[in-house]
C-alpha positions as CSV (number, residue, x, y, z in Angstrom):
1,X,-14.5,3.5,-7.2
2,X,-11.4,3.1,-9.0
3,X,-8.7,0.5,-8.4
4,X,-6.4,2.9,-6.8
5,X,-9.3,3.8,-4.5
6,X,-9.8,-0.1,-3.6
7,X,-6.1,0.1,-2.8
8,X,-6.0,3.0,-0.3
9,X,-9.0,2.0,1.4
10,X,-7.5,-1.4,2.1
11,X,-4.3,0.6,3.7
12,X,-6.2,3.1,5.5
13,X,-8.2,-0.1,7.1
14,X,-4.9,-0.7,9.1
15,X,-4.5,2.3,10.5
16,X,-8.1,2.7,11.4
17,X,-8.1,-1.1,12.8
18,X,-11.8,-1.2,11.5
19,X,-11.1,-4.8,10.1
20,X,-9.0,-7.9,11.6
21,X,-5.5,-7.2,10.3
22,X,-5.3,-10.9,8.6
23,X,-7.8,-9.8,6.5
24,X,-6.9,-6.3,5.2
25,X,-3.2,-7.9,4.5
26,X,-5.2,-11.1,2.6
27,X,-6.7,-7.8,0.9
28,X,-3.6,-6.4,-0.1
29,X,-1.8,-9.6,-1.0
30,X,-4.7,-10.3,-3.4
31,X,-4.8,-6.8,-4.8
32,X,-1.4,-7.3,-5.2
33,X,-1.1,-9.8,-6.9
34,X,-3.8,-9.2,-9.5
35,X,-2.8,-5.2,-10.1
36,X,1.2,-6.1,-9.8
37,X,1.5,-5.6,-14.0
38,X,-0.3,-2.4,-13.9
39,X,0.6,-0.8,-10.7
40,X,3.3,2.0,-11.0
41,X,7.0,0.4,-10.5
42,X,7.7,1.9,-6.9
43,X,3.9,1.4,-5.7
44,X,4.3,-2.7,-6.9
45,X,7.4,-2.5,-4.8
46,X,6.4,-1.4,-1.8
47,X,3.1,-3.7,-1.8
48,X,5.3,-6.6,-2.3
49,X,7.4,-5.6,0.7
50,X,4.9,-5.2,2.3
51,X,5.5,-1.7,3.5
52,X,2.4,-0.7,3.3
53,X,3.3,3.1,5.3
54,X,5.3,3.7,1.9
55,X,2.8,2.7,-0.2
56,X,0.1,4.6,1.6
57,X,2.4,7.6,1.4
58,X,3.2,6.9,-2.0
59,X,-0.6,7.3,-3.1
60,X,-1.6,10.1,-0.7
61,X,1.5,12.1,-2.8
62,X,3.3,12.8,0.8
63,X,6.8,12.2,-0.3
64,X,8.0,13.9,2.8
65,X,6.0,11.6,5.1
66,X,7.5,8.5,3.8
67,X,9.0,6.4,6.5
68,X,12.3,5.8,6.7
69,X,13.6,2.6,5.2
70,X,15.9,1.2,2.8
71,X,13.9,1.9,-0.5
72,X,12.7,5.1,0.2
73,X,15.9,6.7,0.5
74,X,16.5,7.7,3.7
C-alpha cells in the first residue's frame, strides 16, 4: 500500500463512517503532519485546512467535483 493509498483510505473512512470521526481526523492530522514535506503543494494545503472533500477530490483526479470554496477556485 503506498502512502497515497494510506491517505485516501483515511478520507474515504469519513464518508463511509466505518470509523469514529475523531479518529480518522487524528489519522489525517498525523499523516499530515509526517507526509507535509513530501505531499504535493495543493494536496498539503487542503490537509492542513482540513478540507478533506478537496483533498479527496484532489487524489481521485476529479477536478470537476471539487467543492466549492475559497482555494479551489470557485
Amino acid at each position: 500500500m503506498s502512502d497515497f493509498d494510506t491517505l485516501l483510505k483515511h478520507l474515504e473512512s469519513l464518508d463511509s463512517r466505518d470509523r469514529p470521526l475523531a479518529n480518522v481526523i487524528t489519522d489525517l492530522d498525523t499523516y499530515h503532519r509526517d507526509h507535509a514535506a513530501d505531499l504535493p503543494p495543493r494536496l498539503a494545503h487542503f490537509l492542513e485546512r482540513r478540507s478533506y472533500g478537496k483533498a479527496l477530490a484532489f487524489l481521485r483526479g476529479e477536478k470537476e467535483n471539487m467543492p466549492p470554496g475559497g482555494c479551489s477556485g470557485h
